[in-house]
LUMDOLO-485606 format. One record per residue: residue in one letter; y, x, z of N, C-alpha, C, O in turn. Coordinates in pm, whole numbers, plus 50000, padded with zeros to 5 digits. Each point is the difference from the previous one (the first is absolute). Layout:
BEGIN
AYXZYXZYXZYXZ ...
END
This chain:
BEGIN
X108762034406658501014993850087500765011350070499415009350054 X501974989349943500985010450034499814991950185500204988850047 X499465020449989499995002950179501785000250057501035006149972 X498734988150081501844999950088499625011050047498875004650018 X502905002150016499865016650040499574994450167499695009950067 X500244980749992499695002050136498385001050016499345006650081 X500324986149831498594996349966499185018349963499055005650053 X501704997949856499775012149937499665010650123498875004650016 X502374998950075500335005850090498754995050091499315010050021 X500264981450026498434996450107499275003449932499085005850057 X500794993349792498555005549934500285013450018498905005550008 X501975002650004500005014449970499235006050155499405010749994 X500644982850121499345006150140499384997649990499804990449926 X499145016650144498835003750014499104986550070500344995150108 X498655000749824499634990750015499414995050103500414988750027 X498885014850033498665001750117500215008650113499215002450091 X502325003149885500305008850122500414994650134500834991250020 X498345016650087499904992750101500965013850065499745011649968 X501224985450111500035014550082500704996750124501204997450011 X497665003050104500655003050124501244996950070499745009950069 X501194986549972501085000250057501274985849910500024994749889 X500655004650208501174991349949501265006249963501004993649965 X498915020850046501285005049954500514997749899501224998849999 X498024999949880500934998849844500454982850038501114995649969 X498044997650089500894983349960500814998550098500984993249972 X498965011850161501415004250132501395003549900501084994349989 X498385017249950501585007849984500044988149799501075001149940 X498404994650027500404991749856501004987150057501124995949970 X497694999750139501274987950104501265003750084500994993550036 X498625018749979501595002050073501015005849876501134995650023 X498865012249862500354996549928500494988149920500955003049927 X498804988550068500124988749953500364988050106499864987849993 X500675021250114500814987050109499044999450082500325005450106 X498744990849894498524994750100499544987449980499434993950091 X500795000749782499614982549923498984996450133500204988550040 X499155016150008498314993950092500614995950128499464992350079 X501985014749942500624993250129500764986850002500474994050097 X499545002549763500714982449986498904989750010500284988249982 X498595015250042498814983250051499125006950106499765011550035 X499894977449997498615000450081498625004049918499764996749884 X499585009350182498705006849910498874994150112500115000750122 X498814993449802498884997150037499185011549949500205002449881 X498905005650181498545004949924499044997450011499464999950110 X500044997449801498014996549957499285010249992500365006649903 X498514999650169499325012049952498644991450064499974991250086 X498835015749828498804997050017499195006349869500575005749908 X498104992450099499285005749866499864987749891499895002549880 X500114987750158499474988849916500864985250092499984998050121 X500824992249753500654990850047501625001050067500604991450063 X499805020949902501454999550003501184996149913501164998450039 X498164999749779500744989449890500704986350087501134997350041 X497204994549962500054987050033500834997850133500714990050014 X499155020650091500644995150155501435002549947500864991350008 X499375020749937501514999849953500494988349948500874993050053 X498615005349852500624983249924500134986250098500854991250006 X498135010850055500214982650079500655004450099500394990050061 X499955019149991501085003350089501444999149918500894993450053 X499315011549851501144999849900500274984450005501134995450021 X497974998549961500054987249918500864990250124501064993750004 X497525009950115500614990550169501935004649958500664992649928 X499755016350115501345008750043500714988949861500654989950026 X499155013049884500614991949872500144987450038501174995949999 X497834994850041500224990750014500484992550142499944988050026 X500595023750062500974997650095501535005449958500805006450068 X499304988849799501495007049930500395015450055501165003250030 X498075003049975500405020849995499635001949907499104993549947 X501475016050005500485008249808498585009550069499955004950113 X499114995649794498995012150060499835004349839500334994449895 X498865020750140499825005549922498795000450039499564997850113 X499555006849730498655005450042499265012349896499785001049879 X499985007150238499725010049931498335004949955499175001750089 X500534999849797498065000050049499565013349847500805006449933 X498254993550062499245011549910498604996049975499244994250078 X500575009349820499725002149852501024988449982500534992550082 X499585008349775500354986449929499324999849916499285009549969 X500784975449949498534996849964500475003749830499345007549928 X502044984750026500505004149890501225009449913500115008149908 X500844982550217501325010550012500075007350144499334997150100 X501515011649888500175010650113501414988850058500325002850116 X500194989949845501444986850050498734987150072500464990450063 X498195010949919499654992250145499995010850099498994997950068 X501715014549984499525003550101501154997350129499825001150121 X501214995549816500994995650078500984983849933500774995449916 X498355001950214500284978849954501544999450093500275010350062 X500594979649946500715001850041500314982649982500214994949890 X499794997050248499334984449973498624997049929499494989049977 X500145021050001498344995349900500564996849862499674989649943 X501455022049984500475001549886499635018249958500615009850043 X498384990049874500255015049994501385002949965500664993449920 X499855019450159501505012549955499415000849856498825001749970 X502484996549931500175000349815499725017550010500055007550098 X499644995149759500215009650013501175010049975499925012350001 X501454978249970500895007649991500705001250167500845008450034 X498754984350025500265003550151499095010950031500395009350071 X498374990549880499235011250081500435010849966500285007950089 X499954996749736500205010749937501435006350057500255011850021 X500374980049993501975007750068499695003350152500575008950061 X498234980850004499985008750132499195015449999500255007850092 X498934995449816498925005549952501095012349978500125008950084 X500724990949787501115010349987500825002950133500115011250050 X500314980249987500845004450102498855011350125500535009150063 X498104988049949498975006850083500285015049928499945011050055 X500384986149813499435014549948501115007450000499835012249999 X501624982250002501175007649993500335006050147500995007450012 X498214989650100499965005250113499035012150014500345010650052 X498304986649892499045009450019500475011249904499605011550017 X501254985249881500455015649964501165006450050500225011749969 X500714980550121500915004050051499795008650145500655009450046 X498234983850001499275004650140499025011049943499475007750080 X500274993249778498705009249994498725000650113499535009050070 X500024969849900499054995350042498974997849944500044987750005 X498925014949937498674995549906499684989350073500065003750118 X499644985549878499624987350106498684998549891499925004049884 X499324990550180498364996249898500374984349959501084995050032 X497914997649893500324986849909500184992650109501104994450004 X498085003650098500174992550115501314996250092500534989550035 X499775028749993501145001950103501664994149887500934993150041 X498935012049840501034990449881500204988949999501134995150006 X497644997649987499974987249994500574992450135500874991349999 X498475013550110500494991750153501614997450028500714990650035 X499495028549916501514996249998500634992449950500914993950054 X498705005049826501044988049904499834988750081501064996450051 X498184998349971499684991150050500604994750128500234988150023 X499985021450051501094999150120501105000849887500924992150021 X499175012849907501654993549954500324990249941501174996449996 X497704996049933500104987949950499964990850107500514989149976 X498975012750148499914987050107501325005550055500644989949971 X500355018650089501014999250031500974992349899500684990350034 X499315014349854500844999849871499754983850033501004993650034 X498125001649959499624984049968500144992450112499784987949989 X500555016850126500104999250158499344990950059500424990050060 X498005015449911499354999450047499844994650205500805004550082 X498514989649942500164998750192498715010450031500195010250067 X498164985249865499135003450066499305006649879499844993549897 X499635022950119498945001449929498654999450054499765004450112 X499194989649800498745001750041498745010949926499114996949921 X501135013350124499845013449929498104999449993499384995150095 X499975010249793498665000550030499615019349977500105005849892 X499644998450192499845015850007499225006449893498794997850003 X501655009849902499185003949932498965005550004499164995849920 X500475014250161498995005050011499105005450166498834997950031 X502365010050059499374996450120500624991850127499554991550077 X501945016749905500814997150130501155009150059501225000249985 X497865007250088500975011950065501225003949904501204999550028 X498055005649822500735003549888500184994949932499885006949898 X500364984750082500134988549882501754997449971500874999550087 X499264999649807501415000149989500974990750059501195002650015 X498054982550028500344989850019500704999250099500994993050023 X498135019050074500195005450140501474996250048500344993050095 X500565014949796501455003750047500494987550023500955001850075 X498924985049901500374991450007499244995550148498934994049997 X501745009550133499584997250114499824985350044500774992250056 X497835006549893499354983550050500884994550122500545008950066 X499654980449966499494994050140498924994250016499934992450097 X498905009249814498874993850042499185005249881500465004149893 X498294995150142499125005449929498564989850000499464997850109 X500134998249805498664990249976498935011549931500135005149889 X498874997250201498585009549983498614988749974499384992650077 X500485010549760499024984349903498915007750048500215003050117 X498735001449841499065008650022499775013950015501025007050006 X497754999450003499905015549999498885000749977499044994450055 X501025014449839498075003949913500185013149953501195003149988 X497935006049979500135016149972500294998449835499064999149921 X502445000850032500465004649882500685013149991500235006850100 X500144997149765500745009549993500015015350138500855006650059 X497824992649935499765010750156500555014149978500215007250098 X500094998349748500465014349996501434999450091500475008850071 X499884982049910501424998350059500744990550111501124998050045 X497474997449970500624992850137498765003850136500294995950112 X498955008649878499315003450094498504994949977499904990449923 X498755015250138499194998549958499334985650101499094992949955 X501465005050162499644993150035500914983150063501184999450035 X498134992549964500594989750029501144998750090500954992749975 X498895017250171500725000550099501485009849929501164999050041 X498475007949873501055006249936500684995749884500735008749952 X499234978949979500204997049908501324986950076501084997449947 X498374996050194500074986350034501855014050069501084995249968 X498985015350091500765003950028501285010749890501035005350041 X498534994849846500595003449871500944986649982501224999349998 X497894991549990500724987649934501054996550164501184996749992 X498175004550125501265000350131501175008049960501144995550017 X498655015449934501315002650019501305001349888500825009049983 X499014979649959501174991349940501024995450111501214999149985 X498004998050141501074991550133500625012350094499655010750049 X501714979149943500965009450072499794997750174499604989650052 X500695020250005500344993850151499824987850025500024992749901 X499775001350221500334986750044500114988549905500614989650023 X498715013549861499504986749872498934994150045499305004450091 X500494983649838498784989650033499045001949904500105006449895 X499084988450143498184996749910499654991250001499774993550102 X500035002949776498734986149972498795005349970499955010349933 X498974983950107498615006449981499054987150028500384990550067 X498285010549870498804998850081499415002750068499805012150000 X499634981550084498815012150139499425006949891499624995049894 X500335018850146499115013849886499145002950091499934996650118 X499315010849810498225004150093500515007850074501185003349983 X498005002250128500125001850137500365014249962500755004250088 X499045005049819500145014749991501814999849967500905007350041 X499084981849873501495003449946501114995250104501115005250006 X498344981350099500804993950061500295009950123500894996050074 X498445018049965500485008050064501215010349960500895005950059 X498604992949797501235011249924501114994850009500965007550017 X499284975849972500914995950037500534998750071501204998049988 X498155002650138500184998550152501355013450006501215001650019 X497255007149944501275013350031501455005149910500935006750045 X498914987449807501324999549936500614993550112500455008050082 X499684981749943500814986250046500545010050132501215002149988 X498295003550116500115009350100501175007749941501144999650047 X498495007449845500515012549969501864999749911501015007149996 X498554981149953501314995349902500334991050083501224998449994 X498174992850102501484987250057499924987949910500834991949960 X498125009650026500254983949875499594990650036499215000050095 X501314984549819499804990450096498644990949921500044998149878 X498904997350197499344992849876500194983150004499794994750109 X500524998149796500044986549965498864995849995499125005249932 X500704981050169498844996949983499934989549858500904993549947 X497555007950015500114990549863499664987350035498935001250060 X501334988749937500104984950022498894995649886500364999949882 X498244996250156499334991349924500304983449942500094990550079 X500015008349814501054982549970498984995649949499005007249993 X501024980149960498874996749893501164996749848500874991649979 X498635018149954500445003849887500114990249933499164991050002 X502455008749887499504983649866498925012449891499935012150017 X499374979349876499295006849929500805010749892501064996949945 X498335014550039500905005149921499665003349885498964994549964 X501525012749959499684998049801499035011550007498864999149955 X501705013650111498595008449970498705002350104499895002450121 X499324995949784498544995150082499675012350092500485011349997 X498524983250087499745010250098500425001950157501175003150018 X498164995550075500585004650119500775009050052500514998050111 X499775016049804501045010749987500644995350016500615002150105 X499734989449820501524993749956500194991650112500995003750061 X498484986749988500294993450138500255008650129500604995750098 X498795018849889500305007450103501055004349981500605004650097 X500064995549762500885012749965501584987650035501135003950026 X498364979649960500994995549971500574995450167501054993850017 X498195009950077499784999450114501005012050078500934997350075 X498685015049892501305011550042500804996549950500804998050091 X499734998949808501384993949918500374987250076501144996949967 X498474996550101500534989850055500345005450138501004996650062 X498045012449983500375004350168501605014049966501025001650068 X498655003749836501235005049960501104992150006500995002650068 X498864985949849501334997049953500614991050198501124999550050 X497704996149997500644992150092500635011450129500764997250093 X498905009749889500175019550089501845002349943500855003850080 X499384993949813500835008549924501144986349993501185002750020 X498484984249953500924989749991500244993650139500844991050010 X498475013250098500644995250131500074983950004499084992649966 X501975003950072500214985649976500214996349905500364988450015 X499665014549876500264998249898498874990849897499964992349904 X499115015650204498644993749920499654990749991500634991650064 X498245004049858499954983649911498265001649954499565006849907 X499824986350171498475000049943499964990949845499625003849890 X500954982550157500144990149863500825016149867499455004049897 X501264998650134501115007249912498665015849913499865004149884 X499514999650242498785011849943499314992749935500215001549880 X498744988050152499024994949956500534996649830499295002249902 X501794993350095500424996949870500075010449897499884998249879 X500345012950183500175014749938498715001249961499615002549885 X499544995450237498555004249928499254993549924499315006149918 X500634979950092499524994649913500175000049820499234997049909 X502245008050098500405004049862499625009649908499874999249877 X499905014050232500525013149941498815007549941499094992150025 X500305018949907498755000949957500335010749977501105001849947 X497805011850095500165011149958498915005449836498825002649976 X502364996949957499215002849858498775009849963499935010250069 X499414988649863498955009949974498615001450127498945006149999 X501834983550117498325004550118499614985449987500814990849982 X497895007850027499144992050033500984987849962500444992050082 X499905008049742500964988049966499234994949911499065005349940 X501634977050045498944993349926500544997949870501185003650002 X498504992449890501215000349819498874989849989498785001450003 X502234984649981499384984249943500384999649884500965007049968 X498634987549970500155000349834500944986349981500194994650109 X500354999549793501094983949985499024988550047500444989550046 X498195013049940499414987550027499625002350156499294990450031 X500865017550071499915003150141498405006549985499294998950100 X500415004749836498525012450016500495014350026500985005549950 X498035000050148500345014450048499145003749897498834997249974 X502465013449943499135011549920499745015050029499135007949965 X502074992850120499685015950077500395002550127500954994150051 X498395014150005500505004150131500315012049994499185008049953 X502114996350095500275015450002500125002850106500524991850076 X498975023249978499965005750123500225014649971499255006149923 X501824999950141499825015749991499705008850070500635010250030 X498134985350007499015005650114499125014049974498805001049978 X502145008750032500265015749979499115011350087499945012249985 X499404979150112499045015550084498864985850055500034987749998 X499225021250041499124990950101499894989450130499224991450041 X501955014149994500614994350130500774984749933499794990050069 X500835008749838500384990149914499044995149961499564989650049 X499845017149845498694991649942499234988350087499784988649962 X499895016950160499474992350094500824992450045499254993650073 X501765001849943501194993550004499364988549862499034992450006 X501685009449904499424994449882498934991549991500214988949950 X498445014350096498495000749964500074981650121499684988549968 X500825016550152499904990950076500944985850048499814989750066 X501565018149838500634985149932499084991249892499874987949977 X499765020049988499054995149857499154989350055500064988149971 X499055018150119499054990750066500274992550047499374989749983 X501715010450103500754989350089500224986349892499464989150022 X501235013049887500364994749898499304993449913500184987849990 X499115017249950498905000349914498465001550018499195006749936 X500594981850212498525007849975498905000649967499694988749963 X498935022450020499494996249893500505005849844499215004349916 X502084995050067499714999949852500405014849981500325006850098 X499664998949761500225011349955500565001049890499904989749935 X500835021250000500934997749937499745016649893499275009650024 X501544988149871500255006149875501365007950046501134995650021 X498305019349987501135004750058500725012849902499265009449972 X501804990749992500685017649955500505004750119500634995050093 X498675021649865500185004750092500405016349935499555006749907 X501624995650208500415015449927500305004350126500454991950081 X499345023149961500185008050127500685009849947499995002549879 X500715004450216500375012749974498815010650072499344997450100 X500615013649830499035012850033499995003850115498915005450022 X501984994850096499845004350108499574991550134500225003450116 X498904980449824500104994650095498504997549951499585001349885 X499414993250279498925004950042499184985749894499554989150037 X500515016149846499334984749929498834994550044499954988650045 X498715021849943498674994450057500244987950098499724988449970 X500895016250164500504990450098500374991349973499274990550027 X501975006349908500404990149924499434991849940500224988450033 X498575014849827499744996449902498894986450108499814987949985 X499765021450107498734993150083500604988750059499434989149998 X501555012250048500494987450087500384989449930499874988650043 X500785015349807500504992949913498584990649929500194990049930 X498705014250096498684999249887499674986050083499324991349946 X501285007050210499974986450072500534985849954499564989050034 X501435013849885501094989449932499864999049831500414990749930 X498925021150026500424999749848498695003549917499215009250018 X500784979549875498624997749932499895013049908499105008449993 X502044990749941499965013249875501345008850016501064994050016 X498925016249981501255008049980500195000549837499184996849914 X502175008050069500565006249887500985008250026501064995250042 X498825020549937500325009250031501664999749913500064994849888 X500875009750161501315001050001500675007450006499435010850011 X502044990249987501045009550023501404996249879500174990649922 X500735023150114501254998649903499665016749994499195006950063 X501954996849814500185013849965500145010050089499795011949977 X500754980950175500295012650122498955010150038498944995750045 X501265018049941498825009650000498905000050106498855004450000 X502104987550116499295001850134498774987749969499074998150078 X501094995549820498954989350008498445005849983499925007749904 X498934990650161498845004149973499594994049848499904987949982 X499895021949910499734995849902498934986049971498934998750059 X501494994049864499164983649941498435003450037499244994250078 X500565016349844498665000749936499345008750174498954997350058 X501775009849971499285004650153500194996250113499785007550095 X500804976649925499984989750079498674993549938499244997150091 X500365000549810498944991049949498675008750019498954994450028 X501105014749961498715007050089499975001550099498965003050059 X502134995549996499705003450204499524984150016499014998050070 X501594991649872499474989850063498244996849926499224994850080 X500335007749806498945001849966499145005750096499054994550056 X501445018649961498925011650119499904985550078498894994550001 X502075000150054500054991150121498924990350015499744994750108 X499365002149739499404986149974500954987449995499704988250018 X501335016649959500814987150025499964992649817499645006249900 X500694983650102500594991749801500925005049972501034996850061 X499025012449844501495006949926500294996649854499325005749915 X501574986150049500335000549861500745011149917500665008250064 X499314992549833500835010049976501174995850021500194988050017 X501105023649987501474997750063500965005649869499625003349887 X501554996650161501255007449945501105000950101500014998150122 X500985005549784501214999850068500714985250009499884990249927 X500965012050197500884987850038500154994849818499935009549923 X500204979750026500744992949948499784988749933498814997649977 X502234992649973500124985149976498504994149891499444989150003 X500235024249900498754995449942498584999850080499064992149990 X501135020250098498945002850111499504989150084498874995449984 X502264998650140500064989150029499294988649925498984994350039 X501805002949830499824993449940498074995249966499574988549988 X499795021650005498745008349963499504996050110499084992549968 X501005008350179499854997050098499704990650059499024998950073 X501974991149897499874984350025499614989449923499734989250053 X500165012949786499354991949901498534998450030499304991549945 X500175019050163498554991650005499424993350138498884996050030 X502525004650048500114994550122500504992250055501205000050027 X497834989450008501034983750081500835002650160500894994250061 X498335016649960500145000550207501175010950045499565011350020 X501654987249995500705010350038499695014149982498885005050007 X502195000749969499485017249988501145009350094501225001150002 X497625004850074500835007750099500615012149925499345006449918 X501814996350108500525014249949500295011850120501104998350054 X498385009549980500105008450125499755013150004499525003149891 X500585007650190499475017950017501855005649989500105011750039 X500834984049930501005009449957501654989950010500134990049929 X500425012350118501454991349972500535005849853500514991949922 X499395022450038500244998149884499054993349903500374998949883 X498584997250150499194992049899500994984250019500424991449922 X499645010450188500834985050056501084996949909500124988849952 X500835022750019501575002649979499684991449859500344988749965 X498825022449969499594996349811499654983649999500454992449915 X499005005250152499544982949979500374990750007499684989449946 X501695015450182501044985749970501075003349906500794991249965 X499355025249975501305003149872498984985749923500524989949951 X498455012050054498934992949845499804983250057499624991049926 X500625007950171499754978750058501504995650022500334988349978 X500575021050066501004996050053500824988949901500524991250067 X499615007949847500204988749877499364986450048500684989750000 X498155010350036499104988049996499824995550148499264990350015 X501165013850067499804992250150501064999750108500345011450033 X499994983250002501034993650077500255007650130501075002850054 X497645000049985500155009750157500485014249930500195007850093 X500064998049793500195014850026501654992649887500575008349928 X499764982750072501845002549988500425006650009500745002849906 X499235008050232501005007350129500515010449827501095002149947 X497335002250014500015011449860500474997249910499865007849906 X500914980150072499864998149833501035006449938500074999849877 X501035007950214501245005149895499405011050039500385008949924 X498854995650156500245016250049499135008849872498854998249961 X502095011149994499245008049887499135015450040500685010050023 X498384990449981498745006050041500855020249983500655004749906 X499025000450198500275010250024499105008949979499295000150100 X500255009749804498725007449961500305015550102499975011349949 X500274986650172499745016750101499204996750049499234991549956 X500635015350174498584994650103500654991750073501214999350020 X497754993050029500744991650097499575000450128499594990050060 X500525025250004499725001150129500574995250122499495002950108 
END
């Protein structure tokens, strides 16, 4: 498949590069007019649950007639879900001309921008270009630096805080919860939860130090929502104290509730009914431990008592033992997993770590439609699919045909880079 030159041009940067500062996406936007100064910018930062709060916040704002955009990371198939625009992924011949136009600046400026800082930009030019009112941005990685940054929030929604990614955001909680702070400008607002007493001082003293204002979060009694789990009621909970913060009078509980009851964030803790209404899978892309347990205790909530037939694929740098144990609460037998991506912990040395474990291991393979297939011919009881969103990504390219909840995918044609 011939790659569009815009497409081409993001594969050519450097993939995983993280670097410090907002200068290359400052001077790419002021180049290019300043696209991030034609809407309103919401930011989401947290370690876990900033997809889902982004979306039902997208969704509320949508369904008080504002043009929103939404911005989020990984994608599961195409790199055109990462910017929805009404809850339509951007085509990719819109993405690819904003994509060129990023790159005809960065060589004119003699800017290297990384895949990330490329991508954001376009993206501010497709929500101006498309004129956009509100973006609802989800931070890629910490905050302070994040490309998203340049696009000066008026408000900022903080989902959780757990020790990820510590080479680069700090080793400890109190430093991680103030990485992801400083995305907010001056005199901006916060949505939050009460946080434990160590962090709720760090905040104390940001809040001192920057001038910021905090929003209180309004407890409602929630309508039920599609993805399982109390996360999601918490997560759909800041999204409502957001949106009623940000829509003023404008706001409409009947008008949110409707948003939420609809809207479903793909790939977490989702359910796939088969034509005759039987659940055959549950997908979750419950990626570190802090998730997992997330996961483990929707499960129970849900399901309890029972146990389940699970694939499972991790990537190598995340703390499996931990994982595997918490997971060994919900799931009768594993079958070890993955796709071709290098970072995946090989089939065969996932199936011995969970062995060492004493845990039921079948033998595994790679993601695909015969695998699956192999999978479920000797099983009546749902089968969990979980450890990886790219395990996630591969499974609905391979169901998305056959079930009704993953539609959103059915034109989008599968993008083989990383999908960081």
């Amino acid at each position: 498949v011939m790659l569009l030159a815009g497409f081409a041009f993001l594969e050519s940067l450097q993939v995983f590069g993280v670097r410090p500062g907002l200068d290359s996406t400052e001077k790419l936007c002021l180049a290019l007019g300043n696209p991030e100064k034609s809407f309103s910018t919401i930011h989401i930062v947290g370690t876990n649950g900033k997809g889902s709060t982004s979306l039902y916040l997208s969704k509320i704002l949508q369904n008080h007639q504002k043009k929103v955009a939404l911005y989020t990371s990984p994608h599961l198939i195409s790199l055109c879900e990462r910017l929805r625009i009404n809850d339509e992924p951007v085509s990719e011949e819109i993405l690819n001309r904003a994509l060129l136009k990023v790159k005809e600046a960065a060589l004119k400026e003699n800017i290297s921008p990384t895949y990330f800082e490329a991508l954001t930009v376009a993206a501010f030019l497709i929500c101006k270009e498309q004129g956009v009112e509100v973006l609802v941005a989800e931070a890629g990685l910490g905050g302070r630096f994040d490309a998203t940054a340049v696009a000066k929030g008026i408000l900022t929604i903080l989902t959780s805080i757990g020790l990820e990614h510590t080479a680069i955001l700090g080793d400890t909680e109190e430093k991680i919860l103030l990485e992801k702070l400083g995305i907010m400008q001056q005199e901006t607002h916060l949505v939050h939860f009460p946080l434990t007493e160590k962090l709720s001082l760090a905040l104390k003293k940001f809040k001192e130090e920057k001038g910021i204002n905090i929003v209180s979060v309004i407890e409602t009694h929630l309508p039920k929502l599609q993805n399982l789990g109390r996360h999601y009621t918490e997560n759909a909970t800041l999204a409502l104290s957001a949106a009623r913060f940000f829509l003023k009078n404008e706001f409409s509980e009947p008008l949110s509730y409707e948003a939420l009851e609809k809207v479903f964030w793909p790939g977490r803790m989702q359910l796939l009914y088969d034509k005759s209404g039987k659940l055959r899978y549950i997908l979750d892309g419950a990626h570190n431990p802090h998730a997992v347990k997330r996961l483990v205790l929707a499960m129970q909530e849900n399901f309890p008592n029972e146990k389940f037939v699970t694939v499972l694929g991790v990537l190598q740098d995340k703390d499996h033992s931990e994982m595997l144990q918490m997971l060994s609460n919900v799931v009768s037998e594993f079958y070890p997993s993955g796709t071709p991506y290098e970072r995946f912990t090989p089939v065969e040395t996932l199936k011995m770590e969970i062995e060492n474990l004493g845990l039921k291991v079948k033998s595994g393979n790679l993601m695909s439609p015969e695998f699956l297939e192999d999978v479920s011919k000797n099983v009546s009881t749902p089968i969990l699919i979980t450890g990886s969103l790219y395990l996630i990504g591969a499974s609905i390219e391979i169901l998305k045909a056959d079930f009704n909840e993953l539609a959103f995918f059915k034109n989008l044609k599968p993008f083989e880079n990383e999908r960081h």
